[in-house]
C-alpha positions as CSV (number, residue, x, y, z in Angstrom):
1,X,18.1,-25.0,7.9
2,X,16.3,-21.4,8.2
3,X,13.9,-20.2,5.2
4,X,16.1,-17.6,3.0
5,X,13.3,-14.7,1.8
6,X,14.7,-11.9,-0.7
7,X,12.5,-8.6,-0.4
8,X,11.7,-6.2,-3.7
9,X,11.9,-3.2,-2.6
10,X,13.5,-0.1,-0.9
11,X,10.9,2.2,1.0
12,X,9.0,2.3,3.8
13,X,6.7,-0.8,2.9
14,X,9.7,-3.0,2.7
15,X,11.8,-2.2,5.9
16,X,8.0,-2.7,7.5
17,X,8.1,-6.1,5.4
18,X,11.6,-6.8,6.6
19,X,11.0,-5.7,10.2
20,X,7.5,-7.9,10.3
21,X,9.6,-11.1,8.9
22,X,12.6,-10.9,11.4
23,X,10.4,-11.2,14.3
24,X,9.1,-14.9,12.8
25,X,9.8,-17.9,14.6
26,X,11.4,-19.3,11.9
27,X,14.5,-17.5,12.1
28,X,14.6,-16.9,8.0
29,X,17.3,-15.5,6.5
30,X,16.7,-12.2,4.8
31,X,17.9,-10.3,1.5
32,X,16.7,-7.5,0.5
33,X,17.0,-5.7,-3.0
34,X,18.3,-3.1,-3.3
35,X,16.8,-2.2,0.1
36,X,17.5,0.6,2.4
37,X,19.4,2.2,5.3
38,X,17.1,0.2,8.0
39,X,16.5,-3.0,6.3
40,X,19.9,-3.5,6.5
41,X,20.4,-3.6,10.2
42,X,17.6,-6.6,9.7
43,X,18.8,-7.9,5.9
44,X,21.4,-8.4,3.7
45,X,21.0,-5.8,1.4
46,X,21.9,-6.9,-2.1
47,X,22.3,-4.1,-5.3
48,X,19.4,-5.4,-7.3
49,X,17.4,-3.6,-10.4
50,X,14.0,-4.9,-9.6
51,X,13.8,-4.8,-13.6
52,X,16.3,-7.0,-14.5
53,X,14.2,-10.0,-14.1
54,X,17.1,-12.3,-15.1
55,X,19.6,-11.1,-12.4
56,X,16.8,-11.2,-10.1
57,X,15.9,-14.9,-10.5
58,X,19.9,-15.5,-11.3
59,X,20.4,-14.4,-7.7
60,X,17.7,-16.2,-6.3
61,X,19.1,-19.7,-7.7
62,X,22.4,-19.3,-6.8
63,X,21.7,-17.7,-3.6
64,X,18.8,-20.9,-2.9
65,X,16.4,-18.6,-2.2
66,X,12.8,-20.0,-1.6
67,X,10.5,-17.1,-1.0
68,X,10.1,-14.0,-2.6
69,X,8.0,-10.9,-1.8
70,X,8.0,-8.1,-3.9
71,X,6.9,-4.7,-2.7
72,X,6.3,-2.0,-5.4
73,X,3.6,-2.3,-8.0
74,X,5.9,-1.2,-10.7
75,X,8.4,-4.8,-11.3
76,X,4.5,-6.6,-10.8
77,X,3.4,-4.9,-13.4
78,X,6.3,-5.7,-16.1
79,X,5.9,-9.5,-14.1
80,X,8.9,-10.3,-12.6
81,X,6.6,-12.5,-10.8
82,X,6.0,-14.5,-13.4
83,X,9.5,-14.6,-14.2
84,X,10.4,-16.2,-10.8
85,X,7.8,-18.4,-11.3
86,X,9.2,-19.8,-14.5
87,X,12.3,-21.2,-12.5
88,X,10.2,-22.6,-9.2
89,X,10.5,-19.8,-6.8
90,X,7.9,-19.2,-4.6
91,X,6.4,-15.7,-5.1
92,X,4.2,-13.7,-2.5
93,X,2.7,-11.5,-5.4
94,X,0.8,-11.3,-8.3
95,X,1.6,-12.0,-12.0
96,X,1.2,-9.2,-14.6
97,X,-2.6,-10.5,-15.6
98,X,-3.4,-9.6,-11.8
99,X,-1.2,-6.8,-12.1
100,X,-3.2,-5.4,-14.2
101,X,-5.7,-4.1,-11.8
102,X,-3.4,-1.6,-10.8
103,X,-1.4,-0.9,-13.7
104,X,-4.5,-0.2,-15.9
105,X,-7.4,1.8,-14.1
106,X,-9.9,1.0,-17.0
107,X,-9.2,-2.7,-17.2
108,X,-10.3,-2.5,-13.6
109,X,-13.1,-0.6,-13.9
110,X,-13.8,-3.7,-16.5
111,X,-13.3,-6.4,-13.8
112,X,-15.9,-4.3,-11.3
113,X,-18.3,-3.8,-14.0
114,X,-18.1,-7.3,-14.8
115,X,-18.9,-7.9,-10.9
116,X,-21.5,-6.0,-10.1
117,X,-19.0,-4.2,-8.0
118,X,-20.4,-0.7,-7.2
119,X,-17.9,2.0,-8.2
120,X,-17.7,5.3,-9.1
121,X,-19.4,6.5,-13.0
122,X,-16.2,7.3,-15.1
123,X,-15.2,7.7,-18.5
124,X,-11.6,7.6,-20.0
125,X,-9.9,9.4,-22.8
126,X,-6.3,9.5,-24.6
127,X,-7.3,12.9,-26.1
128,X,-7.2,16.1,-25.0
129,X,-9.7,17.6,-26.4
130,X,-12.2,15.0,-26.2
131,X,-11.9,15.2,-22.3
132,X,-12.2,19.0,-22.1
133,X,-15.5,18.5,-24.6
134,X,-16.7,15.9,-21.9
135,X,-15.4,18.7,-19.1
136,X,-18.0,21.4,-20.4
137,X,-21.0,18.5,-20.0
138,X,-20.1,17.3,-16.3
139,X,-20.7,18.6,-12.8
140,X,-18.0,19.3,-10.8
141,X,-15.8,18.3,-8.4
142,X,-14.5,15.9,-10.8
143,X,-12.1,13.1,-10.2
144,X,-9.3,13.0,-12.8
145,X,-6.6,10.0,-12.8
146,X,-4.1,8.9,-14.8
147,X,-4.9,5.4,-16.1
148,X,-1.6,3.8,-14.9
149,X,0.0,3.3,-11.5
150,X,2.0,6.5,-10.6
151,X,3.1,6.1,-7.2
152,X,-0.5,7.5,-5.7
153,X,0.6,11.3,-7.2
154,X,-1.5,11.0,-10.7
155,X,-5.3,11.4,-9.3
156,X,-6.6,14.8,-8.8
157,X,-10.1,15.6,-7.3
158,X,-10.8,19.2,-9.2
159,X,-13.5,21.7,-7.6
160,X,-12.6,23.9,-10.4
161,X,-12.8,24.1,-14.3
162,X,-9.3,25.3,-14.2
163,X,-7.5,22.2,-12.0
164,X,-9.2,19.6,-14.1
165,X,-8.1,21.4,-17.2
166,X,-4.5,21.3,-15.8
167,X,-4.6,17.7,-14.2
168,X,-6.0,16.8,-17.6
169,X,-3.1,18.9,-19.5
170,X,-0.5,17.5,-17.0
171,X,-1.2,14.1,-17.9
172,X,-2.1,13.7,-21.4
173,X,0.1,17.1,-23.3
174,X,3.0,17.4,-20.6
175,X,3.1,13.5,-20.0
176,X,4.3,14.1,-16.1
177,X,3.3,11.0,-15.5
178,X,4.8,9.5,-18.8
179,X,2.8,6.5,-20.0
180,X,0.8,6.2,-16.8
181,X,-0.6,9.2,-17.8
182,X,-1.4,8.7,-21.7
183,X,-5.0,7.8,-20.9
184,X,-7.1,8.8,-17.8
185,X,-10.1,8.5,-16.1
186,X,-12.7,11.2,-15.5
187,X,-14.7,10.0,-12.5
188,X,-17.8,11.2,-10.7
189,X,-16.2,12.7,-7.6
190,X,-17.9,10.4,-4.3
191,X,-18.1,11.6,-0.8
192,X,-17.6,10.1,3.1
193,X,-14.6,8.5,4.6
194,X,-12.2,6.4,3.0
195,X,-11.3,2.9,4.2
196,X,-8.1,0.7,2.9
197,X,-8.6,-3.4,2.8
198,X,-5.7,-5.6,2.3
199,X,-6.8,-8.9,0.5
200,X,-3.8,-11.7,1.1
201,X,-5.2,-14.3,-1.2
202,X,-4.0,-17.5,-2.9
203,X,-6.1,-17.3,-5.7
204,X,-8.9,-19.6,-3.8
205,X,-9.0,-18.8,0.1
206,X,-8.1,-15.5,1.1
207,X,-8.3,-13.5,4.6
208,X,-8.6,-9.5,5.3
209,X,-5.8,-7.8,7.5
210,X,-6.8,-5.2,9.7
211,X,-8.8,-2.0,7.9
212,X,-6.9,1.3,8.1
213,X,-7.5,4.9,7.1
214,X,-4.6,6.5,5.2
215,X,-4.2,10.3,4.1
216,X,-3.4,10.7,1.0
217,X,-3.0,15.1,0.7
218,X,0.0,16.6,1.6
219,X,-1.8,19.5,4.1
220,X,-3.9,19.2,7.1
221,X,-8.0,18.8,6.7
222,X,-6.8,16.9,3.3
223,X,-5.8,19.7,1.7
224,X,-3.0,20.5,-1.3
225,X,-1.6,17.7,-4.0
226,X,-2.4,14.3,-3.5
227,X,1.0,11.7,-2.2
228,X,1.8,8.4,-2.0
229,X,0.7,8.5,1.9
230,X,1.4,10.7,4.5
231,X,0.4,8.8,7.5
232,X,-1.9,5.9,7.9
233,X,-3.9,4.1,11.6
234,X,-5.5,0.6,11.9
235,X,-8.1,-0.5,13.0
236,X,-10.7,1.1,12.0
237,X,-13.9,0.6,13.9
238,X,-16.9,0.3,11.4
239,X,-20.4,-0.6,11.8
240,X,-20.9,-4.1,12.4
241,X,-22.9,-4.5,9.0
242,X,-20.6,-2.6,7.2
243,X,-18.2,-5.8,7.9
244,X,-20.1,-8.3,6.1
245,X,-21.3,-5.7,3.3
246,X,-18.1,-5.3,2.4
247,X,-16.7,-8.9,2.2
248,X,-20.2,-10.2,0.5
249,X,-20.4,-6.6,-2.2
250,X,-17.0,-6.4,-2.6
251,X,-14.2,-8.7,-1.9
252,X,-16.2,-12.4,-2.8
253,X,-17.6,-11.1,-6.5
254,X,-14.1,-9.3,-7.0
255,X,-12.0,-12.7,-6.5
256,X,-14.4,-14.9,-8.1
257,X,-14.2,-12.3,-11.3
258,X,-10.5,-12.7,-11.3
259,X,-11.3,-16.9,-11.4
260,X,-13.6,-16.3,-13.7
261,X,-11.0,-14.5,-16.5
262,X,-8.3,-17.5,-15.2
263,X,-6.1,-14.5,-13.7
264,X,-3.9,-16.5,-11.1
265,X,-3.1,-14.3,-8.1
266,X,-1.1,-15.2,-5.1
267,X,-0.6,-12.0,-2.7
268,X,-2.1,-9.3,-1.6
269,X,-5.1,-7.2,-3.3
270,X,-5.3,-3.8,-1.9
271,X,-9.0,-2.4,-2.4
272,X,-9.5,1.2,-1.7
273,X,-13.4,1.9,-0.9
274,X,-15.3,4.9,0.2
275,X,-18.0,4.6,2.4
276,X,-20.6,6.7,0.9
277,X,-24.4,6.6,2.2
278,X,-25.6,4.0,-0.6
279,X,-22.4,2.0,1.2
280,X,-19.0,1.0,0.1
281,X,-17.6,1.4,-3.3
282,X,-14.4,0.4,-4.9
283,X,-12.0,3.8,-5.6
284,X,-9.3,1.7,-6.9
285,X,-7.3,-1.5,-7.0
286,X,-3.3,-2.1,-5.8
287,X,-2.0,-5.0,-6.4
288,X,0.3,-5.3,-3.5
289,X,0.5,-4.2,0.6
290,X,-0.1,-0.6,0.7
291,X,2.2,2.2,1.9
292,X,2.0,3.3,4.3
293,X,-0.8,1.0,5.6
294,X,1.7,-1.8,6.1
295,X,3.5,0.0,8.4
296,X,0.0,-0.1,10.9
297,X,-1.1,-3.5,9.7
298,X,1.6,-5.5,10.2
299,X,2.7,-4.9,14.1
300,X,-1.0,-6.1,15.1
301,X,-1.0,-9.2,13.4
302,X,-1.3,-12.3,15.5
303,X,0.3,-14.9,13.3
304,X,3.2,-15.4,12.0
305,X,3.6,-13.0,8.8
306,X,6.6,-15.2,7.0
307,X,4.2,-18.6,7.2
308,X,1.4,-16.4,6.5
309,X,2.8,-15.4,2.9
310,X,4.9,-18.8,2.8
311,X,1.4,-20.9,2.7
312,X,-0.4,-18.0,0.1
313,X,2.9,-18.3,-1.9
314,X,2.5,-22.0,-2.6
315,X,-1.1,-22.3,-2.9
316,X,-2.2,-23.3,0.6
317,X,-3.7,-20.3,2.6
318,X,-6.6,-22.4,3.6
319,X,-4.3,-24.4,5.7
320,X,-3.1,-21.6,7.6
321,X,-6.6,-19.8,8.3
322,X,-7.6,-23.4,9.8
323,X,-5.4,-22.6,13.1
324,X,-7.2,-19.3,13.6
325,X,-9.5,-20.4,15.9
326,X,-9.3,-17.8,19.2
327,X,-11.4,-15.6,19.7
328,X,-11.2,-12.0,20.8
329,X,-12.9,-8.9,22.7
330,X,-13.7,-6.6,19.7
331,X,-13.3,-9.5,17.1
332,X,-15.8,-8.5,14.3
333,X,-17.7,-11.9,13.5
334,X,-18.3,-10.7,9.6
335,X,-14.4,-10.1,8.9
336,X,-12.8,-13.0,7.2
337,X,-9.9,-13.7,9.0
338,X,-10.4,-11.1,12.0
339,X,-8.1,-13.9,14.0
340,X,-5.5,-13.5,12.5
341,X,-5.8,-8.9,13.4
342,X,-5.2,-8.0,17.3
343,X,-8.3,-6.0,17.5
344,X,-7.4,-4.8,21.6
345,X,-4.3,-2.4,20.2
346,X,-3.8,0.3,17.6
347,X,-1.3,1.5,15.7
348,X,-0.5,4.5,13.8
349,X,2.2,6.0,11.4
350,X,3.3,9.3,10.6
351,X,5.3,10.0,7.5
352,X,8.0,12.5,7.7
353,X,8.7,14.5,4.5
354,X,10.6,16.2,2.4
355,X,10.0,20.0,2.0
356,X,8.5,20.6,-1.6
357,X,7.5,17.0,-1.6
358,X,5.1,15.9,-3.8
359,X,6.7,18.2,-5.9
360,X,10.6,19.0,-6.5
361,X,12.6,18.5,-3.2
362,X,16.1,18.3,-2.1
363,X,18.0,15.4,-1.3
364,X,21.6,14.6,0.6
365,X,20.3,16.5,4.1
366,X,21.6,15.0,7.0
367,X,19.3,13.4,9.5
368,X,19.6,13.2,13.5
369,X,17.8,10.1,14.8
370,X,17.5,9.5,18.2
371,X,18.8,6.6,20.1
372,X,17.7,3.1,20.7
373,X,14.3,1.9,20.2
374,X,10.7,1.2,22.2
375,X,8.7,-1.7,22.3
376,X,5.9,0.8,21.7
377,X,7.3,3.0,19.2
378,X,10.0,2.6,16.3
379,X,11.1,4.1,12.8
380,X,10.6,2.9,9.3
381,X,13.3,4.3,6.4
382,X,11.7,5.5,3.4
383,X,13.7,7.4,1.1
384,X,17.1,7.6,3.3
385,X,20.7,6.8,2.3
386,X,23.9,6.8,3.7
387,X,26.7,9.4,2.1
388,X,29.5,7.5,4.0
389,X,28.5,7.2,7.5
390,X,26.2,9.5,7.2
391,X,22.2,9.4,7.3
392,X,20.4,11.7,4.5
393,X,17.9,12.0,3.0
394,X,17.2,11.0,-0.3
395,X,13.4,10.6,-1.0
396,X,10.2,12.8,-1.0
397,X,8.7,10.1,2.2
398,X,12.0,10.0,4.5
399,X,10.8,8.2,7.4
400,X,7.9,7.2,9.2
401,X,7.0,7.2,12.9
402,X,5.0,4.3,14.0
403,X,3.5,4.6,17.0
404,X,1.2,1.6,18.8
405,X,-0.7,1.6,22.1
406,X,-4.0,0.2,24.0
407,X,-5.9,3.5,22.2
408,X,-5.7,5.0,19.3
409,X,-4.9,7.7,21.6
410,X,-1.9,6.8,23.2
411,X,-0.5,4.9,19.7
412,X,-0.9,8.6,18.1
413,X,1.2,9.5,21.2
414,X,3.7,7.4,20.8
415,X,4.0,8.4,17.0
416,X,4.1,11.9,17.2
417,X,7.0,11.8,20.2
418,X,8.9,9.7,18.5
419,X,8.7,12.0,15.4
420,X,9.8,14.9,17.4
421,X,13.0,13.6,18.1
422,X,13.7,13.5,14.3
423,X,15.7,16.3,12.5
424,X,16.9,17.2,9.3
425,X,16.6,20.4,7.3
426,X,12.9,20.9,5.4
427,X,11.4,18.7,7.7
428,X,7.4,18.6,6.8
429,X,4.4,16.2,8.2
430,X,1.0,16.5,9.1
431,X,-0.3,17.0,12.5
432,X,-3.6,15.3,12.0
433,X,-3.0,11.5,11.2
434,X,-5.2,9.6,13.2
435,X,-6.6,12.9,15.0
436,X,-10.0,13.5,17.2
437,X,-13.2,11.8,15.5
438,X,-11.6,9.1,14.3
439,X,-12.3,6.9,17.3
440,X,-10.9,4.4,19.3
């Protein structure tokens, strides 16, 4: 009898989830909730509040579902993992203590601190004026974030007195970010390329997916508002030292911390580093696969991605790493589970946008896809819906082109020819995901 698997979710990160699970050998059956436009031609989609815990698990007993995987950060953070839990349903995804990492920047800043985890200076306020006394002191560019998780859109990096005072106004007096933004960090403002790491742990082994590079501003050459992604590639090449520095600095003292405190996690822990000349620090903490670096991660993993988060659900990761034994051109020796990463392919993902997105946009535009779908390129729905038979949009992210190949080169190709082929009104993406100096 197949596996039934009920995905949280409804963006980009969970039709990449879906898409990822329906090509398993195990033939599972798939729900998601509430889902979207393209995880239904894959999975059931079922009219789920990820916040109603109760129906949630309701469903899943009545349904005899045995494996869930919840996408956003948000129904991690209010633990509908640990209400799953209660009633013996395997869960690929933290509980609220682990949670925690991403739903409250200074407790993480704790955890680090506590691990000898290098990360950026940073102090935190809940008071206005306080931070605009501390704003006088400081040199600037300073980084200014919101201490809760607000869908990537509450940090600011400010190379004026006048943005911080807004971003700190924004948060704390207009309360944009409601109470995500109540208290914030004010962080010393690091520089060098940034690198995303997705941790799938069980709480006692754990293995790191393929690093990727997303871009967070809305404009070319990083410029304008910050997002929740606009377009993401994987992997990225890094110095074979850098490798090992970051798994022995960063990954072992963080997870050994969390057992430490007696914080349980089963799931993914998304660290986002910077690679600055004294070497990798820890920007911040998600507590679940990243958007839209699932989208690249997924297509180049060699096992199989349901039994990968079946065995971290139930406690037994260590017995699926054991069968990761080949070896191959590229592999980087210092990568804790590089076997389970094709390292001979790349992929890349480009989102397309809303017009006015990160800010106010419209929704309800029809879209034009085009027809059928490569083996070297496909679409991912984001914040689409269907007014009758009809494809619109009705998110800032709409869709995102993924795009793989032998090169970075040719999977940038493939992206950005499948994303001309796209069309609705206010159209908007960048032209430099994944662009030259990035490497192959």
């Amino acid at each position: 009898m197949p596996m039934k698997v009920l995905v949280i979710g409804s963006g980009g990160r969970e039709h990449a989830i879906v898409r990822q699970l329906a090509a398993s050998d195990l033939d599972p059956v798939i729900f998601a909730a509430p889902g979207n436009p393209g995880t239904a031609g894959l999975a059931a989609n079922v009219p789920l509040d990820p916040h109603r815990g109760g129906d949630v698990a309701r469903f899943c007993l009545e349904e005899e579902i045995q494996l869930v995987i919840i996408g956003p950060e948000d129904p991690l953070i209010a633990g509908l993992a640990d209400r799953l839990r209660r009633d013996g349903i395997a869960v690929f995804g933290p509980g609220a203590m682990g949670a925690r990492l991403e739903g409250d920047k200074e407790f993480a800043k704790e955890v680090l601190a506590s691990a000898g985890v290098p990360t950026p200076r940073f102090h935190a306020f809940s008071s206005t004026d306080a931070a605009l006394k501390h704003l006088d002191k400081i040199d600037l560019p300073v980084v200014i974030k919101a201490c809760g998780a607000a869908q990537g859109k509450g940090v600011a990096v400010c190379s004026s007195r006048e943005e911080a005072e807004a971003h700190i106004r924004k948060c704390l007096d207009e309360q944009v970010f409601g109470g995500s933004g109540l208290r914030i960090l004010m962080e010393e403002c690091l520089f060098g390329p940034e690198l995303s790491v997705l941790i799938v742990t069980d709480g006692q082994d754990y293995c790191l997916l393929a690093p990727s590079r997303d871009y967070k501003r809305i404009g070319e050459k990083d410029m304008g508002p910050n997002t929740g992604g606009m377009g993401a590639f994987a992997p990225v090449r890094l110095p074979p030292h850098l490798y090992a520095e970051i798994d022995g600095r960063i990954v072992l003292p963080v997870l050994a911390e969390l057992r430490r405190r007696d914080i349980p996690y089963r799931g993914v822990l998304y660290a986002g580093l910077m690679l600055t000349e004294d070497g990798p620090q820890v920007l911040e903490f998600n507590c679940r696969f990243g958007d839209p670096e699932t989208q690249v991660v997924l297509p180049l993993l060699k096992g199989d991605f349901l039994d990968l988060c079946w065995t971290t659900a139930n406690g037994n990761l260590g017995s699926f790493l054991q069968g990761l034994h080949e070896v191959e051109e590229l592999q980087p020796q210092d990568w804790t589970g590089a076997g389970l990463t094709t390292w001979l392919r790349h992929s890349v993902v480009v989102v397309a946008a809303s017009d006015g997105y990160p800010g106010r946009y419209v929704k309800g535009r029809p879209i034009d896809l085009p027809d059928g779908e490569h083996a070297d390129r496909w679409l991912v729905h984001a914040g689409t819906a269907l007014e009758g038979d009809r494809l619109v949009t009705s998110g800032g992210r709409v869709l995102g082109a993924v795009g793989t190949g032998m090169s970075l080169r040719d999977a940038r190709r493939a992206a950005y020819g499948l994303l001309d082929q796209v069309h609705f009104e206010g159209l908007t993406f960048r032209r430099d995901i994944a662009g030259p100096g990035e490497g192959d």
